[in-house]
C-alpha positions as CSV (number, residue, x, y, z in Angstrom):
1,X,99.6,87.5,74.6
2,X,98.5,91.3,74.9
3,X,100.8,93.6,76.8
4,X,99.6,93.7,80.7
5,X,98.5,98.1,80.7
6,X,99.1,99.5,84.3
7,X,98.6,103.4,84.8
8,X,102.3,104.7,84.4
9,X,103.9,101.9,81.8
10,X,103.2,98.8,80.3
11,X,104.6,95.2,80.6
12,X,104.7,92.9,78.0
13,X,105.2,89.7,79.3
14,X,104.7,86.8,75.9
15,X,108.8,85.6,76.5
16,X,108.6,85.1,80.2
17,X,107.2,81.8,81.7
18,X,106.1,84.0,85.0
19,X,103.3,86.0,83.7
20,X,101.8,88.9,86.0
21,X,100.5,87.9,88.7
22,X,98.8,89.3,92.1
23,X,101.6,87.8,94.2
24,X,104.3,90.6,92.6
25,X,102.0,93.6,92.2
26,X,100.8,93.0,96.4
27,X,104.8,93.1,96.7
28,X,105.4,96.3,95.0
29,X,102.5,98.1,96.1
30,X,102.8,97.2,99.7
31,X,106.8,97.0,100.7
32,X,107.6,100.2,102.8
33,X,109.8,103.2,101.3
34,X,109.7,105.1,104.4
35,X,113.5,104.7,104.8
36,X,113.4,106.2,100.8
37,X,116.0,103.7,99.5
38,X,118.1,105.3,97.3
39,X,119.5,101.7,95.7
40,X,117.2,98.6,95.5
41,X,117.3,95.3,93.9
42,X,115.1,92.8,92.4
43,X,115.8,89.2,92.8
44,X,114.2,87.0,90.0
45,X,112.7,90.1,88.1
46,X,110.9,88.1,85.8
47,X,109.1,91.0,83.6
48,X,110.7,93.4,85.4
49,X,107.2,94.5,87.2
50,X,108.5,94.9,91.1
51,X,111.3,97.5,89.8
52,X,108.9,98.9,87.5
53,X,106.5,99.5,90.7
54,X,109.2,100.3,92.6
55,X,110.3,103.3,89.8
56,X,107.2,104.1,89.9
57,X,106.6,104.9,93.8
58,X,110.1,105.9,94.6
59,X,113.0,108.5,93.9
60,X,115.7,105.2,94.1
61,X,118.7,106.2,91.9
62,X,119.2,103.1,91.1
63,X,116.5,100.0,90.6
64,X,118.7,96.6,89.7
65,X,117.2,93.9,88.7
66,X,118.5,90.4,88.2
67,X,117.1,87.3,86.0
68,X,118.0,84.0,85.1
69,X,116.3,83.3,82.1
70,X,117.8,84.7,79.0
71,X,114.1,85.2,77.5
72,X,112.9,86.7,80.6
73,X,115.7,88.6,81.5
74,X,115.6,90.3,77.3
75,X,112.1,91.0,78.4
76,X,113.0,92.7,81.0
77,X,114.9,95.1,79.2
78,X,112.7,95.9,76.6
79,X,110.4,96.6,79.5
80,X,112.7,99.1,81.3
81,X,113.5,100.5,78.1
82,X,110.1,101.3,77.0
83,X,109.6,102.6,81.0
84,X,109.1,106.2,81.9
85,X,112.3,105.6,84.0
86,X,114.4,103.9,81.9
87,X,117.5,105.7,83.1
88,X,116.9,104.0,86.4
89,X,116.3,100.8,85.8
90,X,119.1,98.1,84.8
91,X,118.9,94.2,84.9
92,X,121.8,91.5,85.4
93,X,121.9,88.3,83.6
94,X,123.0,86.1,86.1
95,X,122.6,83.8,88.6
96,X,122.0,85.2,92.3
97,X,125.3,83.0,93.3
98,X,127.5,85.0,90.4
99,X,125.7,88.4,91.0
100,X,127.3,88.0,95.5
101,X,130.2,87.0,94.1
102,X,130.8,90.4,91.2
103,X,129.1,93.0,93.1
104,X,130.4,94.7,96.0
105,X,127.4,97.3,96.1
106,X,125.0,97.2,99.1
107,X,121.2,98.2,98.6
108,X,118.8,99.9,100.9
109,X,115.9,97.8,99.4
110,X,116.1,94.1,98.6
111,X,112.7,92.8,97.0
112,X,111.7,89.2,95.7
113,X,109.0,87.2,94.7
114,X,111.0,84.1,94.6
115,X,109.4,80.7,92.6
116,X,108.1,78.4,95.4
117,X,107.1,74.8,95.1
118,X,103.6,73.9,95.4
119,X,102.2,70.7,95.1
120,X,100.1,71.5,92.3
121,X,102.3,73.1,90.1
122,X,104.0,70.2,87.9
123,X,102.9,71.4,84.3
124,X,104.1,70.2,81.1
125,X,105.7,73.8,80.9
126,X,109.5,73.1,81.8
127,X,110.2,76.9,81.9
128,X,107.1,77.7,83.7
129,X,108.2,74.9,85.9
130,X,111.4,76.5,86.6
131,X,110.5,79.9,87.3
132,X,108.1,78.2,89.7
133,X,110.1,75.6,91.6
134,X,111.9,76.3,94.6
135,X,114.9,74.3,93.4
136,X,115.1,77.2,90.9
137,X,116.3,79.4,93.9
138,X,115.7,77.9,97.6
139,X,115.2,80.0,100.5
140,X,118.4,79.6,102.1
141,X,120.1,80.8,99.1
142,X,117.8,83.7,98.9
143,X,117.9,85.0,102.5
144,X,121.9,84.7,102.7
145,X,122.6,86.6,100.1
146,X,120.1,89.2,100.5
147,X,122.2,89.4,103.8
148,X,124.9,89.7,101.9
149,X,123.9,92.7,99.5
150,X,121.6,94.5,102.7
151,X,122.7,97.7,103.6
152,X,122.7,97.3,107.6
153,X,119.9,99.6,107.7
154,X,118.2,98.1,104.5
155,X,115.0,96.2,104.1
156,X,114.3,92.8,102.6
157,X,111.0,91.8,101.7
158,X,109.5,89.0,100.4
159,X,105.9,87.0,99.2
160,X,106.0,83.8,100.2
161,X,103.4,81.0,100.8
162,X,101.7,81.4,104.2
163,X,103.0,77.9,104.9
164,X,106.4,78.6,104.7
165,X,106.0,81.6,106.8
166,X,107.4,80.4,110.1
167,X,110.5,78.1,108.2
168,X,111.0,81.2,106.4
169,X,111.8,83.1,109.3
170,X,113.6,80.6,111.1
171,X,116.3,80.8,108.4
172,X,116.2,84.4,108.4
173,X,116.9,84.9,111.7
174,X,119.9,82.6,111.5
175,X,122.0,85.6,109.0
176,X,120.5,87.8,111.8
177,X,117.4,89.2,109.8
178,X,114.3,89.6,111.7
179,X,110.5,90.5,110.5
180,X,109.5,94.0,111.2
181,X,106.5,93.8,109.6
182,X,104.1,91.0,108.4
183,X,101.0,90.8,105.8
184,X,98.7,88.0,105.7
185,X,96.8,87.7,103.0
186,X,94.0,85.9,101.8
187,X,91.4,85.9,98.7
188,X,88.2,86.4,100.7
189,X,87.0,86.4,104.2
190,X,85.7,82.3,103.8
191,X,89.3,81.3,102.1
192,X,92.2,80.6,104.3
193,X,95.8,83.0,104.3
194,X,97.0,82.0,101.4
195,X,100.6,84.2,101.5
196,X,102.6,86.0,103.6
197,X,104.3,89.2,102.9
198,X,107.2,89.9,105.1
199,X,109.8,92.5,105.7
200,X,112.7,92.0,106.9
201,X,115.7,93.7,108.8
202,X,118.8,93.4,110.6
203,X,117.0,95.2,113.6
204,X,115.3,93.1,116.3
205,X,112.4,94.7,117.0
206,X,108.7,93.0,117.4
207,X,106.4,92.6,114.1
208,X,103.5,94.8,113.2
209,X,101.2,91.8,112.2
210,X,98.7,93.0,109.5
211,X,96.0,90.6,107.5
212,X,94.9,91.9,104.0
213,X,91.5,90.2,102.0
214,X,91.5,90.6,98.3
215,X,88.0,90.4,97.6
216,X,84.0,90.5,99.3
217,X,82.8,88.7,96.0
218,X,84.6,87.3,92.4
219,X,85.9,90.8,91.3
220,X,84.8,92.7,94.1
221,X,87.5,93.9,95.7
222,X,87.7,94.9,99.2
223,X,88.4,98.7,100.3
224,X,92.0,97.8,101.9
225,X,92.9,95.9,98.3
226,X,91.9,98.8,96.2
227,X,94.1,101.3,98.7
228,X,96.9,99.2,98.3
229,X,96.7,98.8,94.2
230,X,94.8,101.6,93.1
231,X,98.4,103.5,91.7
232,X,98.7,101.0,89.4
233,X,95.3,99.3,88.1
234,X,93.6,100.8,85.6
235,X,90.3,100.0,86.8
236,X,90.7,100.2,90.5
């Protein structure tokens, strides 16, 4: 498994079941830093390649990460490590429900691309499996603790399936987190919104609604796609 090249660093991703994906890199590239967070934190880092982003785009002091999975969470490391902002970066390995419990810090940015169930997802991979099963880390879990470790005028933002947008925000709104802003996205203009990303706040305002497509053609990527990705592609 070759190392995943992006303009500023390089993830090598051969130990973790939750290989690159669009889903993370959308995240990253698209989450607002208009408040410039000076502390944020990855939930379910996997390689590591929100925080990495995130190091990337933003002057944040400190970039926490937190993983599970021992081989995931090593690579990780090594990925931060090998980062042009290694002294930024640092990753906990532990559970979400241990890291609410030990930490009494608050961040300005809380981020996740949390495993979701989908239907057709069963594989004969157990850890793949598990970084992609909801039971691995459901949504209530998720959104109370991110109220927990939210900084009252922080920002939690998500990718979720588009399907689970409305449940999703139901729950929110129950620890008193609203959507302030919400991306639809889908492949191309023919496919249906596959995912939405969604930012979240303890302020009740209304949602600025936006709808991203990924591609005209196979490989052709649209204008708004290439905007939004272009810091960190190679090729875009």
């Amino acid at each position: 498994m070759k190392p995943f090249k992006f303009k500023q660093f390089t993830v090598e991703q051969d130990r973790c079941a939750m290989k690159i994906g669009t889903d993370g890199i959308l995240l990253g590239a698209w989450v607002s830093l208009i408040n410039k967070p000076f502390s944020i934190l990855d939930i379910g880092a996997g390689t590591g390649i929100i925080a990495l982003q995130l190091a990337q785009r933003s002057n944040a002091e400190m970039i926490d990460a937190l993983e599970i999975d021992e081989n995931a969470f090593e690579q990780c490391v090594d990925n931060f490590e090998n980062s042009p902002w290694a002294d930024r970066l640092f990753c906990y390995h532990a559970s979400l429900e241990e890291f609410v419990e030990e930490i009494a810090e608050k961040y300005d940015l809380i981020i996740s691309n949390p495993p979701f169930y989908s239907e057709d997802y069963k594989t004969a991979d157990e850890s793949r499996d598990i970084a992609r099963f909801t039971d691995a880390l459901p949504f209530d879990e998720l959104i109370e603790s991110a109220s927990l470790l939210l900084s009252d005028e922080g920002i939690f933002a998500v990718i979720i399936p588009r399907k689970e947008e409305e449940n999703f925000i139901a729950l929110a709104s129950g620890v008193n987190l609203f959507p302030k802003r919400i991306c639809r996205v889908r492949g191309n203009e023919e496919s249906e919104e596959k995912r939405s990303i969604l930012e979240l706040s303890f302020d009740n305002v209304s949602s600025k609604i936006e709808n991203l497509t990924i591609e005209i053609s196979r490989h052709n990527y649209t204008d708004d796609y290439k905007k939004l990705v272009q810091e960190f592609y190679l090729k875009m």
